[in-house]
PDB file of N, CA, C, O and CB in Angstrom:
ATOM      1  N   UNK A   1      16.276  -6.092  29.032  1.00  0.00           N
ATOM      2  CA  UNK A   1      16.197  -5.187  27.916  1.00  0.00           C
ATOM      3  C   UNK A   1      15.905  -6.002  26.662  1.00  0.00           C
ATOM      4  O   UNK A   1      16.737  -6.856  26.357  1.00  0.00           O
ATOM      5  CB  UNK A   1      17.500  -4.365  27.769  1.00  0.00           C
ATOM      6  N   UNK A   2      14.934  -5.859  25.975  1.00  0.00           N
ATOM      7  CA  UNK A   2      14.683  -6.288  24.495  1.00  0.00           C
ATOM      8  C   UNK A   2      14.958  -5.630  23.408  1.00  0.00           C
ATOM      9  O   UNK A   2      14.481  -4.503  23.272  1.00  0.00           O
ATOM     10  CB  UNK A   2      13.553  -6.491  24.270  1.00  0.00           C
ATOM     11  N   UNK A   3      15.849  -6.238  22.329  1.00  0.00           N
ATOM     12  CA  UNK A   3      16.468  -5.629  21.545  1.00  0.00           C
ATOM     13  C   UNK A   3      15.441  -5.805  20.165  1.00  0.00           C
ATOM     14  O   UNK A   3      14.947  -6.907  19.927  1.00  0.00           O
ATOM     15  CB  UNK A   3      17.946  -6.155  21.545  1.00  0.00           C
ATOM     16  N   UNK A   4      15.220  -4.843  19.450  1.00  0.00           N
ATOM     17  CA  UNK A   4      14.039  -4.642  18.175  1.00  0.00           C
ATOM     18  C   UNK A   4      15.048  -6.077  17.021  1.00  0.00           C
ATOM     19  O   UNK A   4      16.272  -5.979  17.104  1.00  0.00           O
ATOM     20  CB  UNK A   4      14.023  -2.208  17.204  1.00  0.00           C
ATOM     21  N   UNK A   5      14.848  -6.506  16.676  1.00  0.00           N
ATOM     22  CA  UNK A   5      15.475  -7.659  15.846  1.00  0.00           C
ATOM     23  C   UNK A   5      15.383  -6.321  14.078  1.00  0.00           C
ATOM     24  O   UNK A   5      16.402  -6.330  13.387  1.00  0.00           O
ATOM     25  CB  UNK A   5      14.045  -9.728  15.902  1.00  0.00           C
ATOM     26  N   UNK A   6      14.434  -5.565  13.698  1.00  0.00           N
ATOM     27  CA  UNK A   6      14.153  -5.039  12.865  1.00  0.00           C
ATOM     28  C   UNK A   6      14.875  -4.021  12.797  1.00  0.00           C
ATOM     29  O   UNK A   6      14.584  -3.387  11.783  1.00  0.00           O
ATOM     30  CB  UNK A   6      13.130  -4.929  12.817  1.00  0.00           C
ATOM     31  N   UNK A   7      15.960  -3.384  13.587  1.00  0.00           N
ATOM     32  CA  UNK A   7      16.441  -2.255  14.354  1.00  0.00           C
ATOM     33  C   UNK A   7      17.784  -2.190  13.238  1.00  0.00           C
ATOM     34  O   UNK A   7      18.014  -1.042  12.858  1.00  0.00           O
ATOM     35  CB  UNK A   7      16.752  -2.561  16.259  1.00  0.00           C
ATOM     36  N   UNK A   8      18.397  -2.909  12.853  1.00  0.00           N
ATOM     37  CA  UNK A   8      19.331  -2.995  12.375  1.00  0.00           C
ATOM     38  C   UNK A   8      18.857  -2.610  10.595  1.00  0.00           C
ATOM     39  O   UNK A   8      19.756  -2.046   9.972  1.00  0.00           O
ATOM     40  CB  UNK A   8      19.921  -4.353  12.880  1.00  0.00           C
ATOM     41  N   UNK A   9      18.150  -2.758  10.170  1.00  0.00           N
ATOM     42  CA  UNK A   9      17.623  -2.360   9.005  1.00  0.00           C
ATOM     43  C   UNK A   9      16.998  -1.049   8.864  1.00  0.00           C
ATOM     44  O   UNK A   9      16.285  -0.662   9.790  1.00  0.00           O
ATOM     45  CB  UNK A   9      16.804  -3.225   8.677  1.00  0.00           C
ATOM     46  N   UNK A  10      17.198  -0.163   7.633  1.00  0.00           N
ATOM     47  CA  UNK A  10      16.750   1.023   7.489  1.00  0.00           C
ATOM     48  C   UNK A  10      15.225   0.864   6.664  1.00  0.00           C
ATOM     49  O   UNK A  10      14.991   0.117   5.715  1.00  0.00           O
ATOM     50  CB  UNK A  10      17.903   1.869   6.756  1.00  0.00           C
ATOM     51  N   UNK A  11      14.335   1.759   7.306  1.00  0.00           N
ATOM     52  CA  UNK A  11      12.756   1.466   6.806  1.00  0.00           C
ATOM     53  C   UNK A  11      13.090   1.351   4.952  1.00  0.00           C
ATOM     54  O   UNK A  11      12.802   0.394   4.233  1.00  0.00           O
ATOM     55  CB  UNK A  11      11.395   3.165   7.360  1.00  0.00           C
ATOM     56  N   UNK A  12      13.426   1.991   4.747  1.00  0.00           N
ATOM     57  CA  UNK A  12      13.355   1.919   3.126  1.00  0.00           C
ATOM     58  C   UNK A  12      13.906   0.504   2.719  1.00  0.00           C
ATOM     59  O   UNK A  12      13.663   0.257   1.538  1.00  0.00           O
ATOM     60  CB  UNK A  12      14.337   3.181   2.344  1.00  0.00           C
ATOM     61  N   UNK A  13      14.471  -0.325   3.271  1.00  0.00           N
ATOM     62  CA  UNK A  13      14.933  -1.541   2.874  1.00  0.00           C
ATOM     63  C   UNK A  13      13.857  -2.735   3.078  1.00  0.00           C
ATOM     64  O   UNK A  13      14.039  -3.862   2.617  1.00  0.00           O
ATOM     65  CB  UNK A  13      16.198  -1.781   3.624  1.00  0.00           C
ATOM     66  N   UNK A  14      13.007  -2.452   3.631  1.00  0.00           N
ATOM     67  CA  UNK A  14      11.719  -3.567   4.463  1.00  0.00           C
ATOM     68  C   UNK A  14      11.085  -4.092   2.621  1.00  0.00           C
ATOM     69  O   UNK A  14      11.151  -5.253   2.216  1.00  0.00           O
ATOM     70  CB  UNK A  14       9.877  -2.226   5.949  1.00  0.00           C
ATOM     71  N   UNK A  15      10.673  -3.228   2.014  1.00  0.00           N
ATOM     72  CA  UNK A  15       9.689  -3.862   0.949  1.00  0.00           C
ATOM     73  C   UNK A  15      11.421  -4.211  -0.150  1.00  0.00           C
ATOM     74  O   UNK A  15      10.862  -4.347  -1.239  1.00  0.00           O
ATOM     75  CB  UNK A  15       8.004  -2.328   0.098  1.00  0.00           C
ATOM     76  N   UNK A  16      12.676  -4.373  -0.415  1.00  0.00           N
ATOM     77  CA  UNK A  16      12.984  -5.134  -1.220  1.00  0.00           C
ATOM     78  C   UNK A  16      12.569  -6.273  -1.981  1.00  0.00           C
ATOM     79  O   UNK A  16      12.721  -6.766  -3.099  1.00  0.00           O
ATOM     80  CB  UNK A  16      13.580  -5.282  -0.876  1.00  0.00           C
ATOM     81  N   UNK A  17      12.005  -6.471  -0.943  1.00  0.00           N
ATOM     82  CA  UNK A  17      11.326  -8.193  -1.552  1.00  0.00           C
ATOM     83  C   UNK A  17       9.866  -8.291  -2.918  1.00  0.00           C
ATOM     84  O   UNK A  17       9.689  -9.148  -3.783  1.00  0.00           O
ATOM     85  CB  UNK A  17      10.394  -9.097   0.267  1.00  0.00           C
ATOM     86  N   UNK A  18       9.180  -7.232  -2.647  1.00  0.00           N
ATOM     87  CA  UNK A  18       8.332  -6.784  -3.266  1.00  0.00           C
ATOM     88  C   UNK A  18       8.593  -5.774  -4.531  1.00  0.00           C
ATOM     89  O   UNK A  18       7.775  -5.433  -5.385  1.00  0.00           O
ATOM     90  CB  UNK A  18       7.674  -6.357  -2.366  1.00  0.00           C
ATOM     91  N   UNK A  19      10.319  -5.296  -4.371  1.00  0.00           N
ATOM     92  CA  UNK A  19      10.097  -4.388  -5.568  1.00  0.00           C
ATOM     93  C   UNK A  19      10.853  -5.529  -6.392  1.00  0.00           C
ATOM     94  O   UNK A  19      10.609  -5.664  -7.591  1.00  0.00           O
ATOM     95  CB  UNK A  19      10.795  -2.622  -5.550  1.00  0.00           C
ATOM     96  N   UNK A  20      11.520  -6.124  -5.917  1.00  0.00           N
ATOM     97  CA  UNK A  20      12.220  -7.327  -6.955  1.00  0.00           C
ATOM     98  C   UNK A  20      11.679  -8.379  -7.690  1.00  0.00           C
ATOM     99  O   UNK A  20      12.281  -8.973  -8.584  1.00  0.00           O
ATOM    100  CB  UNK A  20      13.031  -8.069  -6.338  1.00  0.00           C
ATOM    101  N   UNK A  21      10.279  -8.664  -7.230  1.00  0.00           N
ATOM    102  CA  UNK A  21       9.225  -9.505  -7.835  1.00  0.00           C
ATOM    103  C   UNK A  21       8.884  -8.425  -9.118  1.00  0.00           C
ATOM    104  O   UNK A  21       8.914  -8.536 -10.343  1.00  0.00           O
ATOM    105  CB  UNK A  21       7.801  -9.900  -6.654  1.00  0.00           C
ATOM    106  N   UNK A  22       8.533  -7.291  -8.144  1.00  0.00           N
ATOM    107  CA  UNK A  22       7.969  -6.263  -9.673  1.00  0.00           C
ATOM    108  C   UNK A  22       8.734  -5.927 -10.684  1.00  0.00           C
ATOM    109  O   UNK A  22       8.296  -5.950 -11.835  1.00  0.00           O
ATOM    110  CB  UNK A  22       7.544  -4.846  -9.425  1.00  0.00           C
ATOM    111  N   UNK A  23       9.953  -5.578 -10.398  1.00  0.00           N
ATOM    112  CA  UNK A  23      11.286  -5.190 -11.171  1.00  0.00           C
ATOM    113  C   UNK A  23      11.339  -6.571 -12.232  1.00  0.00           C
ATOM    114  O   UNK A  23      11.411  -6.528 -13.460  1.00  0.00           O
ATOM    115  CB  UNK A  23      12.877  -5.022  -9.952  1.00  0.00           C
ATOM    116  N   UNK A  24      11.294  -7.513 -11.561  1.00  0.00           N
ATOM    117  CA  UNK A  24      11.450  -8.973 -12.639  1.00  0.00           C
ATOM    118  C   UNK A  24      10.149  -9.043 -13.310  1.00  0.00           C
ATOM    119  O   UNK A  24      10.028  -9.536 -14.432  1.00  0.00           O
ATOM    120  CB  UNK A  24      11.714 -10.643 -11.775  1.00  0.00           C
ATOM    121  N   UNK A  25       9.591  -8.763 -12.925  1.00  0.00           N
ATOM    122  CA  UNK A  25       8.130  -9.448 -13.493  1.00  0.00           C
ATOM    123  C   UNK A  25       7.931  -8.446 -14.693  1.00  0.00           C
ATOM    124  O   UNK A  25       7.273  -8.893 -15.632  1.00  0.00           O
ATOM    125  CB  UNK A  25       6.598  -9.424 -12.236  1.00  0.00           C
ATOM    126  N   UNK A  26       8.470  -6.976 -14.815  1.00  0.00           N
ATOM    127  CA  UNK A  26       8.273  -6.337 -15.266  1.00  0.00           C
ATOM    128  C   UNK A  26       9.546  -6.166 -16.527  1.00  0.00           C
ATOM    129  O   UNK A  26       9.414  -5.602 -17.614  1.00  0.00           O
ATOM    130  CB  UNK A  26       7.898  -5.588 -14.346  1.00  0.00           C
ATOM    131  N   UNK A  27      10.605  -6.748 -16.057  1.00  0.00           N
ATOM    132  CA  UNK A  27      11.879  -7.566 -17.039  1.00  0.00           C
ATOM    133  C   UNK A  27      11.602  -8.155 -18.250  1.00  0.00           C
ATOM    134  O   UNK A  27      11.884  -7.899 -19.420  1.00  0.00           O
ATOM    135  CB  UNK A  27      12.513  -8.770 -16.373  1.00  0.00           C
ATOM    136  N   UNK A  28      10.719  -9.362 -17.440  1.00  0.00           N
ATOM    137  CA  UNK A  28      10.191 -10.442 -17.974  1.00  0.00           C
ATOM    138  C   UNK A  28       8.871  -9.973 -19.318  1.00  0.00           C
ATOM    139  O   UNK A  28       8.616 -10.434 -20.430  1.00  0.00           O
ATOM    140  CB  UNK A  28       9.612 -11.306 -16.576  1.00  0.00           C
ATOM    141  N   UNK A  29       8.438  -9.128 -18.694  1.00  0.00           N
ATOM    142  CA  UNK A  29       7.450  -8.536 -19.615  1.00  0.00           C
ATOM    143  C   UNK A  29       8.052  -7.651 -21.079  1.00  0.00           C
ATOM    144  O   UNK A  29       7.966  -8.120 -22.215  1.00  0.00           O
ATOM    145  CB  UNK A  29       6.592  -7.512 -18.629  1.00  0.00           C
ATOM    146  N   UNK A  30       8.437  -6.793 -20.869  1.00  0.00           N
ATOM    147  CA  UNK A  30       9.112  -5.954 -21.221  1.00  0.00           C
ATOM    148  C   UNK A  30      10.252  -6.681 -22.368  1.00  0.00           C
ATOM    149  O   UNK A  30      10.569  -6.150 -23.432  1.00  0.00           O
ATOM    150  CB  UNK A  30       9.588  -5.302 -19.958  1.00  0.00           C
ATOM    151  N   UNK A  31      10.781  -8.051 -21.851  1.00  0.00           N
ATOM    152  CA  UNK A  31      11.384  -9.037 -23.032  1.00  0.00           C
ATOM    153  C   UNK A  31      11.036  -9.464 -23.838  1.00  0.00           C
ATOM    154  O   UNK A  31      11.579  -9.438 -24.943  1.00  0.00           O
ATOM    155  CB  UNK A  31      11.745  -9.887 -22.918  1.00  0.00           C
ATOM    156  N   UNK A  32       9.377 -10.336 -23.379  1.00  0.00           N
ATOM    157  CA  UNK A  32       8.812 -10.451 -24.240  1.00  0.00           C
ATOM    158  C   UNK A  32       8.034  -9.772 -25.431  1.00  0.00           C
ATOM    159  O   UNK A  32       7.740 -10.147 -26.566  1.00  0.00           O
ATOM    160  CB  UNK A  32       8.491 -10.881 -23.810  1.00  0.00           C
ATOM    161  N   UNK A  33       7.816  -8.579 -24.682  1.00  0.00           N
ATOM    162  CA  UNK A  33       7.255  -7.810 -25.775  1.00  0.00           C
ATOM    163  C   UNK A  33       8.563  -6.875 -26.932  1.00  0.00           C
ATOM    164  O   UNK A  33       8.246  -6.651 -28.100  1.00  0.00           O
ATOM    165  CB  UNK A  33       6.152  -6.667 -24.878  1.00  0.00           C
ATOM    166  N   UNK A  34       9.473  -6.585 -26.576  1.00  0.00           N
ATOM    167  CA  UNK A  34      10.685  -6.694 -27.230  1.00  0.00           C
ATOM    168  C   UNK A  34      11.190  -7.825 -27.868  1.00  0.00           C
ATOM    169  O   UNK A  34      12.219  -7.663 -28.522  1.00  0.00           O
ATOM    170  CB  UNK A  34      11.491  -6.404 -26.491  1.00  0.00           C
ATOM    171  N   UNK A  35      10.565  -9.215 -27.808  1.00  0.00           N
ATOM    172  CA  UNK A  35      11.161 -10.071 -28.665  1.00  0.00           C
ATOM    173  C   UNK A  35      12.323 -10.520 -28.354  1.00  0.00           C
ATOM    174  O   UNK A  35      12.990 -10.974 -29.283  1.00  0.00           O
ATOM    175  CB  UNK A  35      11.252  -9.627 -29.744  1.00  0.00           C
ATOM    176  N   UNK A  36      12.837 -10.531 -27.143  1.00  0.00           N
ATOM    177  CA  UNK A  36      13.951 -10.701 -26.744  1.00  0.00           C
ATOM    178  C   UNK A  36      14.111 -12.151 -26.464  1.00  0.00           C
ATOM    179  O   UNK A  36      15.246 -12.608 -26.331  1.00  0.00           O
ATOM    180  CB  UNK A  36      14.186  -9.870 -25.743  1.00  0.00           C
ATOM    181  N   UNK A  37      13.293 -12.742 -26.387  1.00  0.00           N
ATOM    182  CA  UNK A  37      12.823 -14.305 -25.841  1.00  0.00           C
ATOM    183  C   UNK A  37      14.174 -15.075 -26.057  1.00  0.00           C
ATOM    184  O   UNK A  37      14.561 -15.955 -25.288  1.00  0.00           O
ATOM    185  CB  UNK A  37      11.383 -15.146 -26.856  1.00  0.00           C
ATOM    186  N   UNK A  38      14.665 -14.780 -26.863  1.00  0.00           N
ATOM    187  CA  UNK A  38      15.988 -16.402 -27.340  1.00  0.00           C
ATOM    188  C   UNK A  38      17.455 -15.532 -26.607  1.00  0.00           C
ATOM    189  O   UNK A  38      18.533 -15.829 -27.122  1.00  0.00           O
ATOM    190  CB  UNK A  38      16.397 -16.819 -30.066  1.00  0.00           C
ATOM    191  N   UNK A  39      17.474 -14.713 -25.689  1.00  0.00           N
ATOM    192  CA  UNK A  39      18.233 -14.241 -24.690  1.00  0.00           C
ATOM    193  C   UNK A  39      18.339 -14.911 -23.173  1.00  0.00           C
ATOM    194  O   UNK A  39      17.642 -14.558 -22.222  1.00  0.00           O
ATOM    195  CB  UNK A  39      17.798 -13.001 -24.618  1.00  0.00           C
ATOM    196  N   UNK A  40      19.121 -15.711 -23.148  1.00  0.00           N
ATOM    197  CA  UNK A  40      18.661 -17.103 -22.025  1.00  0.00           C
ATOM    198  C   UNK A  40      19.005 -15.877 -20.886  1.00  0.00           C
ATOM    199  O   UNK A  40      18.333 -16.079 -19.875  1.00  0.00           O
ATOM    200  CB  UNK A  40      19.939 -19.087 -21.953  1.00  0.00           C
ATOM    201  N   UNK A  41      19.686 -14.916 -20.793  1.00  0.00           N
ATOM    202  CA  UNK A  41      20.763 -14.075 -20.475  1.00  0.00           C
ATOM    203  C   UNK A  41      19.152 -13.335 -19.696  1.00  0.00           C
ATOM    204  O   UNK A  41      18.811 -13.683 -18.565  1.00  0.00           O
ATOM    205  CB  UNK A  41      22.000 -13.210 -21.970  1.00  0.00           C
ATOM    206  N   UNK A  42      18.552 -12.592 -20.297  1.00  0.00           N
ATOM    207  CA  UNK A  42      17.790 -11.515 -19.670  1.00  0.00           C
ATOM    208  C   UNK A  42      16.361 -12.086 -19.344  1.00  0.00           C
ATOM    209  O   UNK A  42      15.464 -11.358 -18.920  1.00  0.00           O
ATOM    210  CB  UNK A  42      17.717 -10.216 -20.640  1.00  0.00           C
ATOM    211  N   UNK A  43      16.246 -13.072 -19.508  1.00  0.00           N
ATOM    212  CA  UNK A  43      15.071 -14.370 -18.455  1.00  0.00           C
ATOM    213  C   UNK A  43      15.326 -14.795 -17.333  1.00  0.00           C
ATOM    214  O   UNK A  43      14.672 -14.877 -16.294  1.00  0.00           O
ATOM    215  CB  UNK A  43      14.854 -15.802 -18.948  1.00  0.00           C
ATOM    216  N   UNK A  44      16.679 -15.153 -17.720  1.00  0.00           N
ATOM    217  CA  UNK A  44      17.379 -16.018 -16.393  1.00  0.00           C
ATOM    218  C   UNK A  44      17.462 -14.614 -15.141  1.00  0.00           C
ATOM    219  O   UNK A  44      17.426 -14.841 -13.931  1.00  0.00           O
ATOM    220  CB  UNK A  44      19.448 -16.822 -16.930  1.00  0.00           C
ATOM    221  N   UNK A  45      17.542 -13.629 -15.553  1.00  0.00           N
ATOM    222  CA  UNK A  45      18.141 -12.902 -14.797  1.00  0.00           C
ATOM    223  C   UNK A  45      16.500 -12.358 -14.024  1.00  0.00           C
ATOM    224  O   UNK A  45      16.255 -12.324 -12.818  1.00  0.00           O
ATOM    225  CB  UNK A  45      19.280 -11.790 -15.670  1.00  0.00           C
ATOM    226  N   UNK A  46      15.647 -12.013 -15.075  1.00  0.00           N
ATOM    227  CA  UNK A  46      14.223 -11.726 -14.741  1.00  0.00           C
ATOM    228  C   UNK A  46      13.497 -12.282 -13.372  1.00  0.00           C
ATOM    229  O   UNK A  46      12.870 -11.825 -12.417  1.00  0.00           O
ATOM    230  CB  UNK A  46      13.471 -12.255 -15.874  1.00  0.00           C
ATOM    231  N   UNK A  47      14.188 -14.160 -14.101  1.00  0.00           N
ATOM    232  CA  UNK A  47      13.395 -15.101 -13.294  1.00  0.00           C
ATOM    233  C   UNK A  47      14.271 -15.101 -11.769  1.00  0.00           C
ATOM    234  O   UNK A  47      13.828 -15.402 -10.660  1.00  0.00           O
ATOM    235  CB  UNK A  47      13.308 -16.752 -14.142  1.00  0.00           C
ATOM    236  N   UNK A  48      15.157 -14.817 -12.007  1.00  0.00           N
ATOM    237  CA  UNK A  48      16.032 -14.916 -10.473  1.00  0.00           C
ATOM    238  C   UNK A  48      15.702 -13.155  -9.480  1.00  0.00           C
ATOM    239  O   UNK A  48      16.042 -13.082  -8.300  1.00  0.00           O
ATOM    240  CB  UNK A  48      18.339 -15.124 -11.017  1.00  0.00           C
ATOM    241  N   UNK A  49      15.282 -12.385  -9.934  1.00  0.00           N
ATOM    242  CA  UNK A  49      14.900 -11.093  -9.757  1.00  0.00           C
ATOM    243  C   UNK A  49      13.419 -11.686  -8.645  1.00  0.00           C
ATOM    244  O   UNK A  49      13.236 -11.472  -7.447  1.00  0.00           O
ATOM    245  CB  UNK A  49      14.586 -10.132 -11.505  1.00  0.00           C
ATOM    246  N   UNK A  50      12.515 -12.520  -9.703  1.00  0.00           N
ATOM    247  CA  UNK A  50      11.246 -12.662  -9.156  1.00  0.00           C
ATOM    248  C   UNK A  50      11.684 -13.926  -7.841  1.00  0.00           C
ATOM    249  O   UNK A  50      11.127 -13.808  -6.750  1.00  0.00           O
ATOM    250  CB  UNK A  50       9.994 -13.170 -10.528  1.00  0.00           C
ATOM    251  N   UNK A  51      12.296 -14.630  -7.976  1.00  0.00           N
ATOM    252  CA  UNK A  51      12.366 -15.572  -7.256  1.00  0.00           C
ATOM    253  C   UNK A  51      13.450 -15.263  -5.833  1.00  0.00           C
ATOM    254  O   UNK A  51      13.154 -15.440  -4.651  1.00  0.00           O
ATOM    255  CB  UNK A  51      12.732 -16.671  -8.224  1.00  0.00           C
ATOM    256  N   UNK A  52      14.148 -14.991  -6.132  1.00  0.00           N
ATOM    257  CA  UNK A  52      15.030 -13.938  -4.716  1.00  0.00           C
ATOM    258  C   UNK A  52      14.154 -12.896  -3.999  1.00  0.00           C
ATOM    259  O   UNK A  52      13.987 -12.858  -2.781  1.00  0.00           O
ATOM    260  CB  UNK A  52      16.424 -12.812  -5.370  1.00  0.00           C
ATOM    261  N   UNK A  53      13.534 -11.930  -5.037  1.00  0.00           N
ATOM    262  CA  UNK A  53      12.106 -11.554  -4.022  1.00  0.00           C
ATOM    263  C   UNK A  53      11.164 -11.793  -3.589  1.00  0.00           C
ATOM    264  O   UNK A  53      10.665 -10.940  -2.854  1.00  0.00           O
ATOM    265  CB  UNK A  53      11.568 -11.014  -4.085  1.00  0.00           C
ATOM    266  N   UNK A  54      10.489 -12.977  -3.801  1.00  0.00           N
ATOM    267  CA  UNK A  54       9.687 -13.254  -3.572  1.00  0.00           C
ATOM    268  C   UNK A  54      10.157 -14.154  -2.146  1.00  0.00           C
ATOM    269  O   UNK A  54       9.394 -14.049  -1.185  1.00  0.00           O
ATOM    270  CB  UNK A  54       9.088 -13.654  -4.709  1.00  0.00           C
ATOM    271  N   UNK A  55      11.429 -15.062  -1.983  1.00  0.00           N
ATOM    272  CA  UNK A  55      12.300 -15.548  -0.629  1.00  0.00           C
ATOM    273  C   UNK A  55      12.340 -14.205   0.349  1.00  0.00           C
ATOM    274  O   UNK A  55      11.835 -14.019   1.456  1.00  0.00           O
ATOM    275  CB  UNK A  55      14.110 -16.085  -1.082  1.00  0.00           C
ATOM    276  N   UNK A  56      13.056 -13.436  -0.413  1.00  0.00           N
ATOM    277  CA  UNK A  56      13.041 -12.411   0.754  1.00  0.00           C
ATOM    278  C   UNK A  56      11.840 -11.836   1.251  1.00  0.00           C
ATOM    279  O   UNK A  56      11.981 -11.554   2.441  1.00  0.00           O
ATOM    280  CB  UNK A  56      13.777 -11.328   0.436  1.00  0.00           C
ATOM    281  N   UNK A  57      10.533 -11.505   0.739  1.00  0.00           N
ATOM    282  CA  UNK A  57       9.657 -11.037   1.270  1.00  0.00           C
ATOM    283  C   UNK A  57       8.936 -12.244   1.959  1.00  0.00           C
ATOM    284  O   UNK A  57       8.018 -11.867   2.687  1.00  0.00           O
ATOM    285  CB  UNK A  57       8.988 -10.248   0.386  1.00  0.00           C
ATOM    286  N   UNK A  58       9.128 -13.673   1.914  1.00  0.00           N
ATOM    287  CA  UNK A  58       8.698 -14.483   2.596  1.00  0.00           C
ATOM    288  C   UNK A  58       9.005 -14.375   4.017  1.00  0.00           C
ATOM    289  O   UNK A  58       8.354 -14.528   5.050  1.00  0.00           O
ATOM    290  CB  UNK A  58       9.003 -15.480   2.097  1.00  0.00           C
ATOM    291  N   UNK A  59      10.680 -13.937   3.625  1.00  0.00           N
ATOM    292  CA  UNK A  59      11.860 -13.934   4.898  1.00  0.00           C
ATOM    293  C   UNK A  59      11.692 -12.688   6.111  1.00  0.00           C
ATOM    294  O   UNK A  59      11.868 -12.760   7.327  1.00  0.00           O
ATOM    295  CB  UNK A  59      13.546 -13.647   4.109  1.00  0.00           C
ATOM    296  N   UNK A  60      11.230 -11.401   5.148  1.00  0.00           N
ATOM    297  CA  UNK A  60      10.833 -10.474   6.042  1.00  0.00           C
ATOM    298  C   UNK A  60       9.119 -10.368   6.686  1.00  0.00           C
ATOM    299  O   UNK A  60       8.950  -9.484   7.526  1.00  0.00           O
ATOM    300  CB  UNK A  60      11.242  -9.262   5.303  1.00  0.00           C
ATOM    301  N   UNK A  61       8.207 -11.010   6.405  1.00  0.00           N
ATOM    302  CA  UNK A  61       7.144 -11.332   6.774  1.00  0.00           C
ATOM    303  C   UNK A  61       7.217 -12.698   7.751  1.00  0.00           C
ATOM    304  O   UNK A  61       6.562 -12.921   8.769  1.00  0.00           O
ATOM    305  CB  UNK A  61       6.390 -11.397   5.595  1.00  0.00           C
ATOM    306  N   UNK A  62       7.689 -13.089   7.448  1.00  0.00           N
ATOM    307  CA  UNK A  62       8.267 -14.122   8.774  1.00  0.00           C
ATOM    308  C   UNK A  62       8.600 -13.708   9.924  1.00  0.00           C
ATOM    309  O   UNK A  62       8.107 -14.086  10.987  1.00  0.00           O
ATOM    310  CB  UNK A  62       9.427 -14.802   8.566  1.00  0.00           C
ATOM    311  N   UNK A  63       9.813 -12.576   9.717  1.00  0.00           N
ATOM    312  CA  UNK A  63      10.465 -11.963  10.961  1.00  0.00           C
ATOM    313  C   UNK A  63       9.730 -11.591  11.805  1.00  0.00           C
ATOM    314  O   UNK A  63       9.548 -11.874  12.989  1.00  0.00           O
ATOM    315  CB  UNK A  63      11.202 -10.962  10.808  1.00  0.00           C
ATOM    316  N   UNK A  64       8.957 -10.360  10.518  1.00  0.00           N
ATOM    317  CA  UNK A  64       7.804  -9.220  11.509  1.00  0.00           C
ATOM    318  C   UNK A  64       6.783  -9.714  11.952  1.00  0.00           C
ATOM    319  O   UNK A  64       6.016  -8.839  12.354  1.00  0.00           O
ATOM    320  CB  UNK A  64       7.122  -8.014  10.824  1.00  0.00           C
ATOM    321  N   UNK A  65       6.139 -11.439  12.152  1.00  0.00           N
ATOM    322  CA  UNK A  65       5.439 -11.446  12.510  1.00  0.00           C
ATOM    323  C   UNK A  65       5.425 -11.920  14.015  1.00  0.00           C
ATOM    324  O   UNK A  65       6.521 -12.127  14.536  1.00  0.00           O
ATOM    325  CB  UNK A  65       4.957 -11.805  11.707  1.00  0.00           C
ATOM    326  N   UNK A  66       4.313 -12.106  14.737  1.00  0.00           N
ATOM    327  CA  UNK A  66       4.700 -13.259  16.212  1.00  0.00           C
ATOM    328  C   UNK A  66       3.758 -13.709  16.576  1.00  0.00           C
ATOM    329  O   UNK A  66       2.619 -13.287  16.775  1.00  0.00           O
ATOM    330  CB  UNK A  66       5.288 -12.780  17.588  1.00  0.00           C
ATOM    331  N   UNK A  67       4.573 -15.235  16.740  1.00  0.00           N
ATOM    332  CA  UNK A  67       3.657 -16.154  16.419  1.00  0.00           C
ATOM    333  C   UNK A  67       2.712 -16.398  18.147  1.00  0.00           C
ATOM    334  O   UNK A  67       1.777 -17.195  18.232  1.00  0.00           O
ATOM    335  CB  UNK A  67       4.620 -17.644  15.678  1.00  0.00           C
TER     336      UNK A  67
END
């Protein structure tokens, strides 16, 4: 019997990785144009948004693929 490795996750959870790049990237934007720039606080947080999604969508494109 082969067990789906993907099975344990609900479809709506698969693109996280992709909305968290956008969500940050769009942080990040959105600061700057607000002038927010000297807020180490809402960059840092931007930049860790883009960079955790962008791991995880590495992480789930990895899974789903075979090699």
């Amino acid at each position: 019997m082969v067990r789906d490795t993907n099975s344990s996750l609900p479809k709506r959870s698969k693109p996280i990785g992709m909305a968290l790049v956008l969500a940050g990237a769009i942080l990040l934007i959105v600061s700057y144009l607000a002038g927010w720039t000297s807020s180490n606080l809402v960059l840092l947080s931007g930049y860790l948004m883009v960079v955790i999604g962008a791991y995880l969508h590495i992480r789930m494109q990895k899974k789903n693929e075979k090699y």
